[in-house]
Structure formats: structure tokens, C-alpha cells
py3Dmol code that shows the C-alpha trace and the ligand (Angstrom):
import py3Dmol

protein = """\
ATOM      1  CA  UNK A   1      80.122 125.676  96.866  1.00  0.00           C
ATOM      2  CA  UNK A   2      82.401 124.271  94.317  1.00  0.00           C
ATOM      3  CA  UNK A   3      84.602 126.166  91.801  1.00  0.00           C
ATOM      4  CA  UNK A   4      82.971 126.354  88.378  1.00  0.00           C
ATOM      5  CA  UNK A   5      85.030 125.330  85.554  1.00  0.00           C
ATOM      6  CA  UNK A   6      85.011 126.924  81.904  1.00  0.00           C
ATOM      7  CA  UNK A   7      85.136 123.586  79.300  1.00  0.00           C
ATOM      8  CA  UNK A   8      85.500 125.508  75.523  1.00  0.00           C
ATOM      9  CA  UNK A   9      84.564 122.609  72.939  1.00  0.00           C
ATOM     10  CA  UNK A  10      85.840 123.271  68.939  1.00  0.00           C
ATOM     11  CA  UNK A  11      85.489 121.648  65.405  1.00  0.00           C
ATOM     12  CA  UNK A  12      85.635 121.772  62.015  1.00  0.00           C
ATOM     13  CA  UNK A  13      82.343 122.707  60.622  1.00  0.00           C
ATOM     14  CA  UNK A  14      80.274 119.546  60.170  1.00  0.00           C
ATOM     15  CA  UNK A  15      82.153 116.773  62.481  1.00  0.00           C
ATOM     16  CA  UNK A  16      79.174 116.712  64.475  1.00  0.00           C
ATOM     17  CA  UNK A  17      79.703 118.937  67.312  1.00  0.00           C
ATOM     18  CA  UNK A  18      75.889 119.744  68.016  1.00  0.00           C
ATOM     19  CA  UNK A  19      75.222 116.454  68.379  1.00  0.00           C
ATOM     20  CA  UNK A  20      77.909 116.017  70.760  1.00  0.00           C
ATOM     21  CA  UNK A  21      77.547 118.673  72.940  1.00  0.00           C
ATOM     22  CA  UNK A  22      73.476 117.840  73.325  1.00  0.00           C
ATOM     23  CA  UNK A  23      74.605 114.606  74.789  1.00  0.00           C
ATOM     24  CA  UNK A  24      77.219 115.672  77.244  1.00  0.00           C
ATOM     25  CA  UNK A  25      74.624 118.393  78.263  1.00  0.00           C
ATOM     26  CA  UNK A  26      72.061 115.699  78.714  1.00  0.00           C
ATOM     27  CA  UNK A  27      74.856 113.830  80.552  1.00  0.00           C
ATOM     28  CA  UNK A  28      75.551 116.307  82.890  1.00  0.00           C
ATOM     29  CA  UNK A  29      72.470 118.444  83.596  1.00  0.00           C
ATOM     30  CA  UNK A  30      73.790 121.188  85.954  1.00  0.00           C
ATOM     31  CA  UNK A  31      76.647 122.084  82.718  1.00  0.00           C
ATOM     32  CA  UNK A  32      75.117 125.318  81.725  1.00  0.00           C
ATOM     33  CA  UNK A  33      75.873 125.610  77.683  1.00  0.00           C
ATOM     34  CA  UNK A  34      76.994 129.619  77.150  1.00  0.00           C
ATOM     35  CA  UNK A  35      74.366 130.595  74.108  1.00  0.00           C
ATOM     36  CA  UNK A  36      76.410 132.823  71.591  1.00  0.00           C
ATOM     37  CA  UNK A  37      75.493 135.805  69.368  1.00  0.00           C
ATOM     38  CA  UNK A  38      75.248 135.738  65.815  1.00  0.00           C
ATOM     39  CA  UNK A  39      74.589 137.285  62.980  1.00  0.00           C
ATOM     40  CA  UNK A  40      74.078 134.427  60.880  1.00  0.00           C
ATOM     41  CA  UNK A  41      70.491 133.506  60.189  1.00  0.00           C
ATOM     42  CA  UNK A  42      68.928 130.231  61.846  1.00  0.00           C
ATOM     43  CA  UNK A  43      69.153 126.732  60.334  1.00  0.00           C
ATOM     44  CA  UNK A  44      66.187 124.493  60.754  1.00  0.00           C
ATOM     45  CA  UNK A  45      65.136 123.286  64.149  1.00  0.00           C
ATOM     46  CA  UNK A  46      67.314 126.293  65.735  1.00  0.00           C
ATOM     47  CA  UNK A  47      65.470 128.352  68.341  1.00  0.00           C
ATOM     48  CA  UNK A  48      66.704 131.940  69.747  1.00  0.00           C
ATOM     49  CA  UNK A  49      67.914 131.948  72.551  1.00  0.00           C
ATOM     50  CA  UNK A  50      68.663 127.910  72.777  1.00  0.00           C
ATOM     51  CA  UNK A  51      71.291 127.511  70.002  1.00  0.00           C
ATOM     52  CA  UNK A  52      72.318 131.279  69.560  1.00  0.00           C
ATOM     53  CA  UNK A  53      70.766 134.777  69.944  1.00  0.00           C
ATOM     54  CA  UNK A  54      70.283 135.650  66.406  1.00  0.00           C
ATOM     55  CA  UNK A  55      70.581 139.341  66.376  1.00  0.00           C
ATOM     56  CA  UNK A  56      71.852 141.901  63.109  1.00  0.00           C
ATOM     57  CA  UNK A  57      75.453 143.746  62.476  1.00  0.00           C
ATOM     58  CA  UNK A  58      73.882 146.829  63.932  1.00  0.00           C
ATOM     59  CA  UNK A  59      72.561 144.622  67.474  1.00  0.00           C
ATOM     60  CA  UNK A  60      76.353 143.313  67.203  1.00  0.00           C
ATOM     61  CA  UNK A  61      78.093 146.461  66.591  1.00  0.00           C
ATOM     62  CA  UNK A  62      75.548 147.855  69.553  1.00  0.00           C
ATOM     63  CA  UNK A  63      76.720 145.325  71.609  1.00  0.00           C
ATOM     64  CA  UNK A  64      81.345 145.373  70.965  1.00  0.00           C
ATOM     65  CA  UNK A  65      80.396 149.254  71.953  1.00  0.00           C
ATOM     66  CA  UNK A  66      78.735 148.240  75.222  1.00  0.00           C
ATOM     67  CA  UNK A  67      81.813 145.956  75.902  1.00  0.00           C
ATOM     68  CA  UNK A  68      79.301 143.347  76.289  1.00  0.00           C
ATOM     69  CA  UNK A  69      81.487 140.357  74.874  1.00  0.00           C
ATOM     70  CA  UNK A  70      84.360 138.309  76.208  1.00  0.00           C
ATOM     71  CA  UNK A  71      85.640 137.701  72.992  1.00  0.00           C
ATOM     72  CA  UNK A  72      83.874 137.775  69.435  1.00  0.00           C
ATOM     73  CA  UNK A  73      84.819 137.178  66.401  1.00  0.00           C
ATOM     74  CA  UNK A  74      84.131 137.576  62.353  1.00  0.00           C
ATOM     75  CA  UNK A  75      83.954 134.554  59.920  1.00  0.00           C
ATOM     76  CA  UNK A  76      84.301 134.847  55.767  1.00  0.00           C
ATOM     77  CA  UNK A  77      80.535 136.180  55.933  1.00  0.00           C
ATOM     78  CA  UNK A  78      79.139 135.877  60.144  1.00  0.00           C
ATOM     79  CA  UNK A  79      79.635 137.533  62.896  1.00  0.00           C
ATOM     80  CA  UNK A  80      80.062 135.567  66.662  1.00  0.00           C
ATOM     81  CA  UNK A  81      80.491 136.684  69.845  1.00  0.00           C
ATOM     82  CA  UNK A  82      80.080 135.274  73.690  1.00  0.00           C
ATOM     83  CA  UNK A  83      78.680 137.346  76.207  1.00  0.00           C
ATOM     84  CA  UNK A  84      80.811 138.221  79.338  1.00  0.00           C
ATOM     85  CA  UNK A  85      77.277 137.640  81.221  1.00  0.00           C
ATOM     86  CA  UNK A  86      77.301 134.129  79.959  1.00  0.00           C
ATOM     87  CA  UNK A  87      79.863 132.705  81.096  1.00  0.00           C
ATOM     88  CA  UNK A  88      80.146 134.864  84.155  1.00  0.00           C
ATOM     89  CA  UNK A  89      76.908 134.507  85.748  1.00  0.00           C
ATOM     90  CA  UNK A  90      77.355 130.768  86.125  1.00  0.00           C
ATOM     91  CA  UNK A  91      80.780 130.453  87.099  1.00  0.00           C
ATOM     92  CA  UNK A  92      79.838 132.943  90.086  1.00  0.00           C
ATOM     93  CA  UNK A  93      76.863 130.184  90.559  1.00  0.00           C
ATOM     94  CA  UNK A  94      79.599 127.277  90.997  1.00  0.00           C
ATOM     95  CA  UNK A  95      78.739 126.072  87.596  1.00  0.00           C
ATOM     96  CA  UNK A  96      80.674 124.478  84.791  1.00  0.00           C
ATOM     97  CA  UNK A  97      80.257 126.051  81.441  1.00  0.00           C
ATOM     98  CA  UNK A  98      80.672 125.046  78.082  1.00  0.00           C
ATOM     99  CA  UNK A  99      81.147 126.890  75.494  1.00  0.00           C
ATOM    100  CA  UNK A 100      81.304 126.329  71.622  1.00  0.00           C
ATOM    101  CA  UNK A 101      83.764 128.049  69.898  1.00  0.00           C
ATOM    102  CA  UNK A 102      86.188 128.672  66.425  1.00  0.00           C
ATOM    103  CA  UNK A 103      89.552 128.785  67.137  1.00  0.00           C
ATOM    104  CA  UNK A 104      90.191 131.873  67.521  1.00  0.00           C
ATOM    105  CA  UNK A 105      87.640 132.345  70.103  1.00  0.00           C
ATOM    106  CA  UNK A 106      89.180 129.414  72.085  1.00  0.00           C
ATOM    107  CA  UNK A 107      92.664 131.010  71.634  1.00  0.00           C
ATOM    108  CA  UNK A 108      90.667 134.128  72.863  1.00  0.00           C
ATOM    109  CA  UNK A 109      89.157 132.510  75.977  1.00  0.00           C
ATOM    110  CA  UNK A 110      91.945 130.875  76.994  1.00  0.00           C
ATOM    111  CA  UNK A 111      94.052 134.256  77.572  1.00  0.00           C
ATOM    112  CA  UNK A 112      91.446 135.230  79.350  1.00  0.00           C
ATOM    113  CA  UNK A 113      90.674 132.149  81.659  1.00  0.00           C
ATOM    114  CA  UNK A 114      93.997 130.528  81.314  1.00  0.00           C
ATOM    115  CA  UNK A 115      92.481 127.576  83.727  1.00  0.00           C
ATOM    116  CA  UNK A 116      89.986 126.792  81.014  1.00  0.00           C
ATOM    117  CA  UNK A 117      89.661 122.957  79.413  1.00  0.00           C
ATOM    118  CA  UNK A 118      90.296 123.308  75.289  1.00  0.00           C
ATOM    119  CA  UNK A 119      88.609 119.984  73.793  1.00  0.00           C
ATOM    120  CA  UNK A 120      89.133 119.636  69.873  1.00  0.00           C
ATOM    121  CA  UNK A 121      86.407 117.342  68.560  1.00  0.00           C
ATOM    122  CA  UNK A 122      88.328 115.856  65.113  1.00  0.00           C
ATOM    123  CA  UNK A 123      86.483 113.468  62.406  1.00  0.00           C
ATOM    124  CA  UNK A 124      87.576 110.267  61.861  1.00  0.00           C
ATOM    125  CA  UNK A 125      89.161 111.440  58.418  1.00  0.00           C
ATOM    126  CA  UNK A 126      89.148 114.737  56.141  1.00  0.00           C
ATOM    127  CA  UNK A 127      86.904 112.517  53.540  1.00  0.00           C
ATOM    128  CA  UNK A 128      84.356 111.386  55.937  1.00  0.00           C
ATOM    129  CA  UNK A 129      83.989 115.014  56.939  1.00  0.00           C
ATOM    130  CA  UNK A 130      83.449 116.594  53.525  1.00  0.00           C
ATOM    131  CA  UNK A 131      80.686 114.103  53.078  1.00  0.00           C
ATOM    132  CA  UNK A 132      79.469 114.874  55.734  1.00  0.00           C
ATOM    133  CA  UNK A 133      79.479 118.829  54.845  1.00  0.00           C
ATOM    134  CA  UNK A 134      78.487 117.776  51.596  1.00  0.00           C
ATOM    135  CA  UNK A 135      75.039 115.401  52.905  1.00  0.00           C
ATOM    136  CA  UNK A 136      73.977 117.839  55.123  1.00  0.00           C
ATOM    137  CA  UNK A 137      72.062 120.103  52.811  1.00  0.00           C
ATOM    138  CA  UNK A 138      72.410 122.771  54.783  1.00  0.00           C
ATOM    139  CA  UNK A 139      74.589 125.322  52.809  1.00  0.00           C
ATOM    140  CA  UNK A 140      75.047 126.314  49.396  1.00  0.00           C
ATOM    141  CA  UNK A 141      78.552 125.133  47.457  1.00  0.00           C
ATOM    142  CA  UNK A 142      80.310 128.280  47.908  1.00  0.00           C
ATOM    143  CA  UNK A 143      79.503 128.475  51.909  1.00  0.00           C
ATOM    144  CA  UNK A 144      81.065 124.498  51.690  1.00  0.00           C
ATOM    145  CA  UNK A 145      84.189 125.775  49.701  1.00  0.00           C
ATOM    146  CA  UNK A 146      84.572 128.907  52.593  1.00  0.00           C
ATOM    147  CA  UNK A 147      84.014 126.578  55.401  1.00  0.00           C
ATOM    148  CA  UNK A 148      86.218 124.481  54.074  1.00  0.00           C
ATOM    149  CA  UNK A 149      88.705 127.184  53.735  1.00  0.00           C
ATOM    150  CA  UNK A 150      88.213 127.757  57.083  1.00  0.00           C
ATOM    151  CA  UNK A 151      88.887 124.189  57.602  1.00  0.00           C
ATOM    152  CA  UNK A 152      92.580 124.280  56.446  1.00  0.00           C
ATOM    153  CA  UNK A 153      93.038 127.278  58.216  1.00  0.00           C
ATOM    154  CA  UNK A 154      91.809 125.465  61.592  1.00  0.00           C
ATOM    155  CA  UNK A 155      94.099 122.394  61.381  1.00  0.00           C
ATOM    156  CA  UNK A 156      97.012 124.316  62.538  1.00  0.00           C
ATOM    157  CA  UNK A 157      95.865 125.083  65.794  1.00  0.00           C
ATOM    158  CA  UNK A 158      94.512 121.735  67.001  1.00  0.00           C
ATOM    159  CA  UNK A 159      98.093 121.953  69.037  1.00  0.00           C
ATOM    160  CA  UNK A 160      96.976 124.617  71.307  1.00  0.00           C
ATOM    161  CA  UNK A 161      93.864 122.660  72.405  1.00  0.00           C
ATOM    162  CA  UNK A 162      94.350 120.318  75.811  1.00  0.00           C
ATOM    163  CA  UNK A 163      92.466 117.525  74.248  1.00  0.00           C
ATOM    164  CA  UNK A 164      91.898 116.130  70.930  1.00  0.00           C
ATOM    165  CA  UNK A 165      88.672 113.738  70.891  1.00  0.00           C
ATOM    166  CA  UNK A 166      87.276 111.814  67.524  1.00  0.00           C
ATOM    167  CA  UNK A 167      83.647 111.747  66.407  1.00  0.00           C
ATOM    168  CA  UNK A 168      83.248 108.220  65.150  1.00  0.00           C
ATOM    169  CA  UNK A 169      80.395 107.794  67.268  1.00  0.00           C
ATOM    170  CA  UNK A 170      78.687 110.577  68.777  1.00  0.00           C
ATOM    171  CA  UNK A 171      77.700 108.988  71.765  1.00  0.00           C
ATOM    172  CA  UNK A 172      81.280 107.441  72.504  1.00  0.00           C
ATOM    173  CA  UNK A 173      82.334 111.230  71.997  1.00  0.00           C
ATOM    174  CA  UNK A 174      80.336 112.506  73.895  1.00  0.00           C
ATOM    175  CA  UNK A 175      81.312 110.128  76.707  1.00  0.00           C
ATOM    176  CA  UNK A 176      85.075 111.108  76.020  1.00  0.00           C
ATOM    177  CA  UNK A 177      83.884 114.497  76.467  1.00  0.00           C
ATOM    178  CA  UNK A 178      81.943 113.807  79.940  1.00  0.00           C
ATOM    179  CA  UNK A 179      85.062 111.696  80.975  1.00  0.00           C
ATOM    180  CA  UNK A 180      87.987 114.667  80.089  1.00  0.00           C
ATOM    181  CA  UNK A 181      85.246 116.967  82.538  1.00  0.00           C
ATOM    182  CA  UNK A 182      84.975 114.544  85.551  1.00  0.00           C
ATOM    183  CA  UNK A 183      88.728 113.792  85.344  1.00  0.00           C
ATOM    184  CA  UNK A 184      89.574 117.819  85.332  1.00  0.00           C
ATOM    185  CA  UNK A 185      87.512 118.029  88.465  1.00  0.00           C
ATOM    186  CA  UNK A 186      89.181 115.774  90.313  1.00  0.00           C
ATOM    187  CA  UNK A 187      92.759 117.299  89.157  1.00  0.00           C
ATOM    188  CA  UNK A 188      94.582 118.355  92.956  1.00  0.00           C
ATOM    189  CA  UNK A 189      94.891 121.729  91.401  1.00  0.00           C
ATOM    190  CA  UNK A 190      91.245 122.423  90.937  1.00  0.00           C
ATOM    191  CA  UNK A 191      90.548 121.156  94.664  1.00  0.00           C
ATOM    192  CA  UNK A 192      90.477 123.301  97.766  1.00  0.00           C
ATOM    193  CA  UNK A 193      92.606 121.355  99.759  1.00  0.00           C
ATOM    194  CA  UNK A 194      93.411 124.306 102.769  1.00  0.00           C
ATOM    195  CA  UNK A 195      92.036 122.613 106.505  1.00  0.00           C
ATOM    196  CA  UNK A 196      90.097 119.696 104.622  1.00  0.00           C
ATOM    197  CA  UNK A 197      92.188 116.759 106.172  1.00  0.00           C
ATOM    198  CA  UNK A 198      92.820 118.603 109.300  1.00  0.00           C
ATOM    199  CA  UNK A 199      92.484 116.323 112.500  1.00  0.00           C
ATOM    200  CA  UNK A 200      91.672 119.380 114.417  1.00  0.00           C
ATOM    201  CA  UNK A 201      87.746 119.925 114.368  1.00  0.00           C
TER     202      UNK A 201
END
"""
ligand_1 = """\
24
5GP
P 77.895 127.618 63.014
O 77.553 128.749 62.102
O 78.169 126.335 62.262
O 76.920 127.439 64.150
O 79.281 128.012 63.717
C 80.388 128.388 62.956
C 81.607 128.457 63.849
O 81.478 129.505 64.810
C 81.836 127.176 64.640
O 83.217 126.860 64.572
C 81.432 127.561 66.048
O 82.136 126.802 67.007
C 81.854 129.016 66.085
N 81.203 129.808 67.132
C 79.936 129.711 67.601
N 79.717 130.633 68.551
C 80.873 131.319 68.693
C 81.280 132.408 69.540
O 80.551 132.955 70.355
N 82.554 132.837 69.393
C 83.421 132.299 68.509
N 84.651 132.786 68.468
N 83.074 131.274 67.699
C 81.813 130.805 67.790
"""
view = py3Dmol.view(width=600, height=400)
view.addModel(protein, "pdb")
view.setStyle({"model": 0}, {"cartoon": {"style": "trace"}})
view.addModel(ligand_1, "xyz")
view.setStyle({"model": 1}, {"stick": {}})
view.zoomTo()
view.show()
């Protein structure tokens, strides 16, 4: 069985990065996609248990007592946190999986699995992305002017991340994104190379 292979995927809020990720998951069917708790309540369209286990503080607070997360974290007004079962349970499987994450919880993950892939999905400017925040209709102006706090914030770390890819066009980015995986798996470090061109059967 092969070696599973943790691939963490971040963004600003709004470049797209649900879009994204839905196409490299429908790109590469055996990626199993590491569902997150929050405490945040559910946009439109977003099911339990597909996009995020929606759970309260107390079910969260329940939960960093249990040591049940490998790293969580605490936004201006959310709570988020990915569960060690996650991202264990398929790795021991031989899966690859992909988890969406801030930036801390990258930094986070990567201590922890140093062997990890960082991908940084960018916009194609800071004004396309604000209209794009701004279109969406999904939050009120103050949760805007705190995400894009949190924006500003973010930019400083897109250094720590292996790969930077643009969202011009989600599909192209997504194909980046499918590319950057196959090309980690074939890195000589990730391979098993002991007895495999032996001559000796
Ligand atoms: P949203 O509320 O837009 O779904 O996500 C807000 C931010 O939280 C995004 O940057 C997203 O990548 C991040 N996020 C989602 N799940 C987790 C998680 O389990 N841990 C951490 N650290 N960040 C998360």
C-alpha cells in the first residue's frame, strides 16, 4: 500500500477556495477531504458533516478537553478545529488528505507533519478579491471589515507555504492544485525505493 500524503490548502476568505477544492476532489476521487469543526453557523447549501461539523462552544470546549483535535484554532468571532481522527484514519488507509485551513492551522499542521504539502491559493489582485467578498452576499459589513482584517494579517505568511497558486480560473486552479499533488508523489523522497530495482528475485 502506498504512503498517504497530508496536502493542507489556504486562502484569503473569498478567493474561491471551495470551489477549488470541489474540483480537485472530483479530480482525484480516492483524496479524502478532512471535514473540520466549527462553531460558526452554516451558510446556504452547507450540509453537516460534508463541509464542517457544526457543533457549539460547549461541543468544542468538550472536545480540546478530550484532546480530540490536531490543532484548532479561534477566529475574531469562530471557533475551528481538525480532528486527529480525520486526518489519521486515512493516512493509516494509504490515503491522501486534504485539508482546509487558516494560517495558523497550516503553521500548526506542519509542526506536526513536517512532510506535509502547504498550497496558498492567492487572487489575481487584492481588488478583485474584495469584490468578490463584497458580491457574495454572504456576510454582513462588519464580518467583511474582520475578514478583511484577517486578510492583512494573512499576507505575511504566504512565505511559509510550499506553493503559491492563483485563482483566475477555478478550474485552471484546480488543475495547478491536482498537478503540485501528482508531482509530490512522484518526489524520490516520498518513494520506497529499498529492494525495488533489485535483480535478485
Ligand atoms: P469559513 O468560515 O470561510 O469556512 O472559514 C474561515 C477560515 O477558517 C478559512 O481560512 C478556513 O480555511 C479556516 N478553517 C476551516 N477549517 C479549519 C480548521 O479546522 N482549522 C483551522 N485552523 N482553520 C480552519
Amino acid at each position: 500500500m502506498g504512503k498517504g500524503m497530508l496536502i493542507v490548502i489556504s486562502g484569503f476568505s473569498g478567493v474561491g477556495k471551495g470551489t477549488v477544492i470541489k474540483q480537485v476532489l472530483d479530480s482525484l476521487p480516492s483524496l479524502y477531504f478532512s471535514v473540520s469543526c466549527t462553531t460558526r453557523a452554516p451558510r446556504f447549501g452547507e450540509e453537516n458533516g460534508v463541509n464542517y461539523y457544526f457543533i457549539t462552544e460547549e461541543e468544542f470546549e468538550r472536545r480540546i478537553a478530550r484532546d480530540e483535535f490536531a490543532e484548532h484554532t479561534r477566529t475574531f468571532t469562530n471557533c475551528y478545529g481538525t480532528l486527529k481522527s480525520e486526518i489519521d484514519k486515512p493516512l493509516s488507509h494509504g490515503l491522501d488528505v486534504l485539508l482546509e485551513l487558516n494560517v495558523v492551522g497550516a503553521d500548526s499542521i506542519k509542526k506536526l507533519y513536517p512532510d506535509c504539502v502547504s498550497i496558498f491559493i492567492a487572487p489575481p489582485s487584492m481588488g478583485a478579491l474584495r469584490a468578490r467578498l463584497e458580491g457574495r452576499g454572504t456576510e454582513t459589513p462588519e464580518e467583511i471589515a474582520r475578514r478583511l482584517k484577517e486578510i492583512a494579517l494573512e499576507s505575511g505568511e504566504i512565505e511559509k507555504y510550499d506553493y503559491i497558486v492563483t485563482n483566475s480560473i477555478a478550474r485552471t486552479c484546480a488543475d495547478e492544485v491536482v498537478n503540485i499533488i501528482r508531482c509530490e508523489h512522484m518526489k524520490v523522497a516520498r518513494n520506497d525505493l529499498k529492494n525495488k530495482f533489485s535483480l535478485e528475485e
